[in-house]
C-alpha positions as CSV (number, residue, x, y, z in Angstrom):
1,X,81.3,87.6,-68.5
2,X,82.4,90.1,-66.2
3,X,80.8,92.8,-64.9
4,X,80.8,96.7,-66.6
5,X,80.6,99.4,-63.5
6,X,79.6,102.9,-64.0
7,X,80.9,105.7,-62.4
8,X,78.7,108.4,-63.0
9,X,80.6,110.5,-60.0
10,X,84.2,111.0,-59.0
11,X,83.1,110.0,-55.4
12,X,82.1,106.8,-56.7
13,X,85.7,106.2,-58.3
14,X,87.3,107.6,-55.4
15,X,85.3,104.8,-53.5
16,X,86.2,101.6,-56.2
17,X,90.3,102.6,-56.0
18,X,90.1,102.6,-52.6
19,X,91.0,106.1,-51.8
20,X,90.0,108.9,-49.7
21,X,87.0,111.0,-50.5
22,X,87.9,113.7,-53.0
23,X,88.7,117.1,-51.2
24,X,86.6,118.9,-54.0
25,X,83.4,116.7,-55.6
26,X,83.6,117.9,-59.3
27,X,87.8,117.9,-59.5
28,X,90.2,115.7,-58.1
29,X,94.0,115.0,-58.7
30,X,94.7,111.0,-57.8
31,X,98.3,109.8,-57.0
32,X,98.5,107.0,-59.0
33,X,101.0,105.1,-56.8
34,X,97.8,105.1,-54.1
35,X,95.2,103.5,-56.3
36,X,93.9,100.1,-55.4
37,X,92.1,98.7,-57.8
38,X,89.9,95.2,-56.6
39,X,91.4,92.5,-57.9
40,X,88.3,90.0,-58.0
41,X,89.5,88.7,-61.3
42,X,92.0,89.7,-63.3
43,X,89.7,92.3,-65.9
44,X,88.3,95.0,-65.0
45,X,85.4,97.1,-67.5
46,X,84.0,100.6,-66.7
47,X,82.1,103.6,-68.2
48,X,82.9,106.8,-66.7
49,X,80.4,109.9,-67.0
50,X,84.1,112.5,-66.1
51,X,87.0,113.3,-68.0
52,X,90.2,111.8,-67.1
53,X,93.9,112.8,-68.2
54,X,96.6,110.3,-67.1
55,X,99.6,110.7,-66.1
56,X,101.3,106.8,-66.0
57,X,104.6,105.3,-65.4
58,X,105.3,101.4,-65.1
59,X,101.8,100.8,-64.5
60,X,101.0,97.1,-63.3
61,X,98.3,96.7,-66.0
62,X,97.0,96.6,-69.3
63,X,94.6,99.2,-71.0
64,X,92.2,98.7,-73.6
65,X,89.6,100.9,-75.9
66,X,87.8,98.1,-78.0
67,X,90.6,96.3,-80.1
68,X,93.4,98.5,-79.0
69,X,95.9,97.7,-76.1
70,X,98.5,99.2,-74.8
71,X,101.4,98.4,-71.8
72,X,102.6,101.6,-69.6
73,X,105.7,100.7,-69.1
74,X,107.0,104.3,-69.5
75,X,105.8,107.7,-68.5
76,X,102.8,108.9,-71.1
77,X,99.5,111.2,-71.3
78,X,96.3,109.7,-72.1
79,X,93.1,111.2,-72.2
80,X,89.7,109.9,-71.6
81,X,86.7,111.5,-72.2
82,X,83.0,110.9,-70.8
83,X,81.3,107.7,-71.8
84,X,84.1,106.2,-73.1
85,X,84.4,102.7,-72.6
86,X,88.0,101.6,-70.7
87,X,88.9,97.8,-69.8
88,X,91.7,97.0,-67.6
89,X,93.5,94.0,-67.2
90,X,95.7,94.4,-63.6
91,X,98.5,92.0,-63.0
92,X,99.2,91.5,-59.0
93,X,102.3,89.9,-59.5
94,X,104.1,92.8,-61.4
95,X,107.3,93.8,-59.1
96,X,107.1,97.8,-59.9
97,X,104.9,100.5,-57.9
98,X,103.2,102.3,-60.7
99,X,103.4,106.0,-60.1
100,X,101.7,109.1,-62.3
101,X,98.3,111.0,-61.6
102,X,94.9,110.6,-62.7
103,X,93.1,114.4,-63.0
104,X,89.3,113.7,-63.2
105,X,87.2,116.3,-64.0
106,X,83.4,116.4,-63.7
107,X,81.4,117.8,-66.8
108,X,79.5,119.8,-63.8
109,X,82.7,121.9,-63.3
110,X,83.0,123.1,-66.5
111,X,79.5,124.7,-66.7
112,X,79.2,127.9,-67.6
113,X,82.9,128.2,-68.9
114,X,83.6,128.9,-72.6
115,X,85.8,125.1,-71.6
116,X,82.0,123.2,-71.9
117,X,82.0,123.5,-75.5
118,X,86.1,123.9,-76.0
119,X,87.0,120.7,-74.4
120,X,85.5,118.7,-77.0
121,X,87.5,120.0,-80.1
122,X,90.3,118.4,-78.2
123,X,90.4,115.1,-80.4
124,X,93.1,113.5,-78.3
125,X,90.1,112.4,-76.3
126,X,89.3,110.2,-78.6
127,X,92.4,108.6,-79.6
128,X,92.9,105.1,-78.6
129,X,95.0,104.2,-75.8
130,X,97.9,103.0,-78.0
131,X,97.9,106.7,-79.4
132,X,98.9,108.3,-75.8
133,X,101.4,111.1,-75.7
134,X,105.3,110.4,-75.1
135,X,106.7,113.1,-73.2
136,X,110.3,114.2,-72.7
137,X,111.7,115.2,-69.4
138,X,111.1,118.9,-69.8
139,X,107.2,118.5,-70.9
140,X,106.5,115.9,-68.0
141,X,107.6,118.2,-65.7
142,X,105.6,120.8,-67.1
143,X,102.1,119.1,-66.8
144,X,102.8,118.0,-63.4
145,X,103.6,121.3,-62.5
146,X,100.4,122.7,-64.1
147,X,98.6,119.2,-62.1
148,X,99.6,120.5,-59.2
149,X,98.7,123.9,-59.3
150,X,95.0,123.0,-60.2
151,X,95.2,120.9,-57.0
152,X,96.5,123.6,-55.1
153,X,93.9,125.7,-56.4
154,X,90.9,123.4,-55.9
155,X,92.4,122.7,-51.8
156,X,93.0,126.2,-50.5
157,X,90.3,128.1,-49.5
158,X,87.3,128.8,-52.1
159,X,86.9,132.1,-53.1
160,X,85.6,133.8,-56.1
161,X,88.3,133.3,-58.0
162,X,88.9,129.8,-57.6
163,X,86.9,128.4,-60.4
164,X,88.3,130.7,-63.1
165,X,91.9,130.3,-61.9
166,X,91.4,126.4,-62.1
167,X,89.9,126.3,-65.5
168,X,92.3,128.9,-67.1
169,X,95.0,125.9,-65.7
170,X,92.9,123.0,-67.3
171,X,92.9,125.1,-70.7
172,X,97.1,125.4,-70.1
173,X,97.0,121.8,-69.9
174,X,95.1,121.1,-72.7
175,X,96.9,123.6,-74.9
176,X,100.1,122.2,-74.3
177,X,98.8,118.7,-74.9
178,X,97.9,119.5,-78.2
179,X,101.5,121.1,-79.1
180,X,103.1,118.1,-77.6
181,X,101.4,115.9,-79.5
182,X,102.0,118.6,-82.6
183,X,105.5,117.9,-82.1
184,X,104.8,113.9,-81.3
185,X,103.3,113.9,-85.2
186,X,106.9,115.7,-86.2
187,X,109.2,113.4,-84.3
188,X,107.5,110.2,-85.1
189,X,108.1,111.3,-88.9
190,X,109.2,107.4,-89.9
191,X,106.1,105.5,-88.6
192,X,103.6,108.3,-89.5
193,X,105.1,108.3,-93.2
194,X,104.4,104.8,-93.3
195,X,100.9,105.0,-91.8
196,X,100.1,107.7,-94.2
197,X,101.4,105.4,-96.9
198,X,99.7,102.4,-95.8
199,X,96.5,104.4,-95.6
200,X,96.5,105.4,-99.3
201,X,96.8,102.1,-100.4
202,X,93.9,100.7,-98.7
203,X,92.0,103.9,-99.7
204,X,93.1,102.8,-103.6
205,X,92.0,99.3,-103.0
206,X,88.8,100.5,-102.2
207,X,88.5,102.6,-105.2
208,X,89.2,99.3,-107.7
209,X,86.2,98.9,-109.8
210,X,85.0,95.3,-108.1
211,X,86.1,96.3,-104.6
212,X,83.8,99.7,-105.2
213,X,80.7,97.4,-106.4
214,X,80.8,95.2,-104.0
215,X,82.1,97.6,-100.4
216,X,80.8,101.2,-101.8
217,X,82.9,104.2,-101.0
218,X,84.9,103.6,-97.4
219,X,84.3,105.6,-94.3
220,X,86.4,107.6,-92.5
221,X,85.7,104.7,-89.6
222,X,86.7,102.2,-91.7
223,X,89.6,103.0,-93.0
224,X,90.6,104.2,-89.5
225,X,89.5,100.0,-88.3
226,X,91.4,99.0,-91.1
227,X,95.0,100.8,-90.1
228,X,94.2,99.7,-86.4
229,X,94.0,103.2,-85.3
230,X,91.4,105.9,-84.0
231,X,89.6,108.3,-86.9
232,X,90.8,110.7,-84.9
233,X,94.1,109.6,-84.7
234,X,94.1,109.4,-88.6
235,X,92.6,113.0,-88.7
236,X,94.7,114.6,-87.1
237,X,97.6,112.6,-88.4
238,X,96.7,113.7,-92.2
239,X,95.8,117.1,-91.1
240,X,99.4,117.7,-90.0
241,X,101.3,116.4,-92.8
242,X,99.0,117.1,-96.3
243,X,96.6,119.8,-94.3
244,X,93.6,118.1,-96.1
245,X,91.0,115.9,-93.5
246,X,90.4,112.2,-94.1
247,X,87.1,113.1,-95.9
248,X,88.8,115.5,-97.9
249,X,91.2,112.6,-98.8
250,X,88.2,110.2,-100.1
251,X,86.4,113.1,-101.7
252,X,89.7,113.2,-104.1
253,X,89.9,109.4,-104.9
254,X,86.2,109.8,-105.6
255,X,86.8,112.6,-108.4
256,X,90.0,111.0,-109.9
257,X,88.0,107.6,-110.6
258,X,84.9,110.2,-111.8
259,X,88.1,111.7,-114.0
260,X,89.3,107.9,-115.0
261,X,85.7,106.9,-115.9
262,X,84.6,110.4,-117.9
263,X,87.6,110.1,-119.7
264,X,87.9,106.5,-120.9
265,X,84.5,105.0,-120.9
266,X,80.8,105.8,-122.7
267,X,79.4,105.3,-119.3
268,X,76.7,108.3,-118.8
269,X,77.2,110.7,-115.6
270,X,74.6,108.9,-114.1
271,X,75.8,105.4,-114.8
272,X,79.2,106.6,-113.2
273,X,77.2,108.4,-110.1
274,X,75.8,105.1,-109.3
275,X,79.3,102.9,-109.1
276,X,80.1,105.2,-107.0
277,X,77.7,105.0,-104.1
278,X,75.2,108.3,-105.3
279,X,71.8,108.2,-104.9
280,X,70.9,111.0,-106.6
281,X,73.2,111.8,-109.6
282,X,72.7,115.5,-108.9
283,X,74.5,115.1,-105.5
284,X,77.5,113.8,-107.9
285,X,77.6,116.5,-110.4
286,X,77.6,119.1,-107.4
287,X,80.6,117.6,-105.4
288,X,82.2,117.1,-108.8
289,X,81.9,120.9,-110.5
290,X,83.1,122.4,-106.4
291,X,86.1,120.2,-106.6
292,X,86.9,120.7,-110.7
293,X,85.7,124.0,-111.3
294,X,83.5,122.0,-114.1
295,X,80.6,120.0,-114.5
296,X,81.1,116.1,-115.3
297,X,79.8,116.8,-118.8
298,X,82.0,120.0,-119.4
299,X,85.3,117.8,-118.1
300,X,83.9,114.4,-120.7
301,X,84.0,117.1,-123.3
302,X,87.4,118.8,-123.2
303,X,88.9,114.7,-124.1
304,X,86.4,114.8,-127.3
């Protein structure tokens, strides 16, 4: 089995790519063309305690997030965030240089910024690698103009300024990330209609009345496993096109079989709470009157 490094400082990955120490300890922008990764084996596995936002064209490897997998052979935008777990598989014999940038950024940096707590309602860092952004020409160019300005920034002479010059760029960056992949959503109507297709059905077929007894109400992670993409991913997917959240998607299958079984069947409200995963019966009737406007038994009564 081979081994999983950590990097718990840019430094450290400066060090394992065989590069130059970084100019600035917390922030550094890597030319991906000079990155040397060893090559004792053809897999590499690390951990990284930094965030990282790629930049990658006709890169001579493979990247992986658990099951997912993905081949740069074209420019995209990926984001990792810290802790994340990233395995590489490099292939030597490839005939292209890959080129890009890597922008790492230290959780350190961002202390004290309103950015600490901001960066993490970015949920592109936690999209699989296969969910990366496509860019066109025109928003390429843009985020390596906005890369090179925080480098710029982060190699001149510190001053006062510096920190809050840098992080208003990092917020840029991010901000246009999340319209790009905005418009990604829009322009990949085709697949993402038949994701968002595929994804009710398995949601139905959870809610048959055997499936239900014997798996229980799905997860948000399951469902997500299940359509080989990130919860995130699937989030932010159904956000977009019914402005409803995955939970709020299995909250209504949950009330239309509630529905189904109040209006055909003797079973009690409690004997329907149970098939359907609740504990306490109570918890039921709650969710059920907020999304209906009327308690179980109110709803039984209007079909008698």
């Amino acid at each position: 089995m081979s081994e999983t490094f950590r990097f718990n400082s840019i430094p450290e990955f400066h060090s394992f790519c065989n590069l130059p120490k970084p100019e600035h300890p917390l922030i550094s922008l890597i030319d991906y063309s000079k990155v040397q990764y060893p090559l004792e084996g053809a897999e590499l596995k690390w951990i990284q305690n930094f965030y990282s936002i790629g930049l990658k064209r006709n890169v001579n490897a493979r990247f992986n997030y658990g099951q997912q997998q993905y081949d740069f052979d074209s420019g995209l935008l990926s984001f990792i965030a810290p802790l994340q777990f990233l395995k590489l598989e490099v292939n030597p014999t490839a005939e292209v240089t890959p080129t890009g940038y890597l922008l790492l950024i230290h959780p350190d940096f961002l202390w004290n910024t309103a950015l600490t707590k901001k960066i993490k309602s970015y949920e592109y860092f936690q999209y699989s690698v296969n969910e990366a952004l496509f860019l066109s020409d025109k928003e390429e160019k843009l985020i390596v103009d906005l890369f090179q300005n925080i480098e710029r920034e982060y190699k001149s002479s510190i001053d006062k300024f510096s920190k809050q010059i840098i992080i208003s760029q990092i917020e840029t960056l991010l901000i246009y990330s999340e319209r790009f992949y905005e418009r990604q959503f829009i322009t990949r109507e085709k697949s993402n209609h038949e994701l968002i297709e595929r994804f009710e059905q398995i949601l139905s077929e959870f809610f048959e009345p055997k499936a239900l007894k014997e798996k229980g109400i799905p997860t948000v992670t399951t469902l997500a496993e299940q359509l080989n993409i990130s919860a995130n991913y699937l989030g932010s997917l159904l956000r977009i096109h019914s402005q409803q959240s995955t939970q709020q998607h299995i909250q209504n299958k949950v009330i239309d079989y509630a529905k189904e079984r109040l209006s055909t069947t003797n079973l009690t409200v409690s004997d329907i709470a149970y098939e359907l995963g609740f504990e306490h019966p109570q918890s039921f009737s709650k969710l059920f009157k907020a999304k209906v406007k009327q308690s179980p038994v109110e709803f039984r009564e209007t079909f008698n």
